[in-house]
C-alpha positions in Angstrom: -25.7 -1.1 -5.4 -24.8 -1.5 -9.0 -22.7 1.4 -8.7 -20.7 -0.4 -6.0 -20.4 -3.8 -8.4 -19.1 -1.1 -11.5 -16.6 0.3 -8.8 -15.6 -3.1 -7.6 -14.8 -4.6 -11.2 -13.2 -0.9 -12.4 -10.7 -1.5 -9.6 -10.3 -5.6 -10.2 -9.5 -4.3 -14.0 -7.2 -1.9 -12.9 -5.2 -4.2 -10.1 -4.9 -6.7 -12.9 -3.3 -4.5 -15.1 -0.6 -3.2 -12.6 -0.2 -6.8 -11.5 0.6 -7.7 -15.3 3.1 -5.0 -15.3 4.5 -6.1 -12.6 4.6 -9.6 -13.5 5.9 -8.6 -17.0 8.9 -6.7 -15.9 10.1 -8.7 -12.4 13.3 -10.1 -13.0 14.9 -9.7 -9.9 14.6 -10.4 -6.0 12.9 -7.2 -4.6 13.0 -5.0 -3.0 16.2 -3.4 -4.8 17.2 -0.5 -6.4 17.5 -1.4 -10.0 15.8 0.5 -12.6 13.1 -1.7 -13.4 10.0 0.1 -12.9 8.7 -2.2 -10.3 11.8 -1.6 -8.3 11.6 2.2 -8.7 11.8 3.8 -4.9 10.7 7.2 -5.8 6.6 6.5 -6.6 6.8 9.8 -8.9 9.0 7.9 -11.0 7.4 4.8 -10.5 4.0 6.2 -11.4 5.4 8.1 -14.6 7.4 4.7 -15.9 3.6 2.7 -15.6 2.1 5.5 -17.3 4.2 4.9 -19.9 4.3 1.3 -20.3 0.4 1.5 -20.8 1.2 4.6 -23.4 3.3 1.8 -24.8 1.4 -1.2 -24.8 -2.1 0.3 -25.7 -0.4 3.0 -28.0 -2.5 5.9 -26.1 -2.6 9.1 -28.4 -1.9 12.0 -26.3 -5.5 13.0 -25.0 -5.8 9.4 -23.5 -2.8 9.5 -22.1 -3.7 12.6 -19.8 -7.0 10.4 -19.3 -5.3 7.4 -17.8 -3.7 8.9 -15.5 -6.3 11.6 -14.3 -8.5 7.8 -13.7 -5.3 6.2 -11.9 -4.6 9.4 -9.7 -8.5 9.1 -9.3 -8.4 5.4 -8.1 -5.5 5.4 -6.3 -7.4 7.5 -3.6 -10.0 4.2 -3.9 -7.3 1.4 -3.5 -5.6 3.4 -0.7 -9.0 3.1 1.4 -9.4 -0.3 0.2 -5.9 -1.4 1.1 -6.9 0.0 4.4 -10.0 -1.3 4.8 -8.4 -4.8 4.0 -5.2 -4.9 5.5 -6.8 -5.9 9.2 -8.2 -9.0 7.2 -5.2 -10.3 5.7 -2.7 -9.7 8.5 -5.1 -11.5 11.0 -5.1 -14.4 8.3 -1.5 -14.0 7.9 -0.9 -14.8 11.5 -3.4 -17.5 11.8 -1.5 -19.0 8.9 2.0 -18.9 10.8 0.3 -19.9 14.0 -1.4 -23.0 12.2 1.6 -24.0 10.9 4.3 -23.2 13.9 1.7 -25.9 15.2 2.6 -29.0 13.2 6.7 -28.2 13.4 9.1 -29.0 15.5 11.4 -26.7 17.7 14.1 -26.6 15.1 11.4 -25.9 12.6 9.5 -23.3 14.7 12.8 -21.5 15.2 13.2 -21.6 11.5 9.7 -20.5 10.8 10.2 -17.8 13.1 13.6 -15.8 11.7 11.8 -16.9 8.0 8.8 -14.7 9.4 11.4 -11.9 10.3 13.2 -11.8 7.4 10.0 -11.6 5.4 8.7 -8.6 7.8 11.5 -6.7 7.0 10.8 -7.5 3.0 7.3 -6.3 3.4 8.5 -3.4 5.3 10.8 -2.3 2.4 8.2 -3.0 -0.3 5.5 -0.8 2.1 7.6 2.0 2.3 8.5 2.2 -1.5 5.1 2.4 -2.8 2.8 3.7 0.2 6.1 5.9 2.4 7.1 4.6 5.6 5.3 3.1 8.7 4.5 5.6 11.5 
């Protein structure tokens, strides 16, 4: 069990970190093809630029270097099946969400709501198949 809370807080630290990076060097509308790491559409690239923003930032020597990213090709393997596991959950909220709210609108709204929904499918489509490959 305490294995599972170290796990749990090792990937919490880690999806912090990316969602700093991330955070730290958004400046535009995504997805896109600027050359902003988070906008990087090849995830070798994309992986090798977020390596070296933490080289950067935390002024790795060499030897940790190598280290962070044996841990993040390590944990990604974890967040994949996590991701998974999860993504069940948040879509059924998701939906519920829309639903609840399509509810209290209007027609004109609903309609609204509806090609707001599609647009942001396609976004979330886009942003899927740049860091995860695309849907089946």
């Amino acid at each position: 069990m305490k294995i599972a809370w170290i796990q749990i807080l090792l990937s919490l630290i880690l999806g912090i970190s990316i969602g700093v990076f991330f955070e730290k060097n958004r400046d535009c509308n995504c997805p896109c093809s600027s050359s902003k790491p988070h906008c990087m559409k090849d995830k070798k690239m994309f992986k090798e630029k977020m390596l070296n923003h933490f080289s950067k930032e935390l002024d790795l020597t060499l030897e940790q270097r190598v280290k962070v990213k044996a841990i993040f090709a390590e944990k990604k393997k974890e967040m994949d099946k996590l991701r998974g596991d999860l993504r069940p959950r948040f879509e059924a909220l998701r939906k519920s969400t829309h639903e609840e709210i399509k509810a209290i609108l209007n027609k004109d709204q609903q309609i609204k709501l509806d090609k707001m929904e599609v647009k942001f499918d396609s976004m979330r489509k886009k942003w899927k198949s740049m860091f995860e490959g695309p849907e089946p």
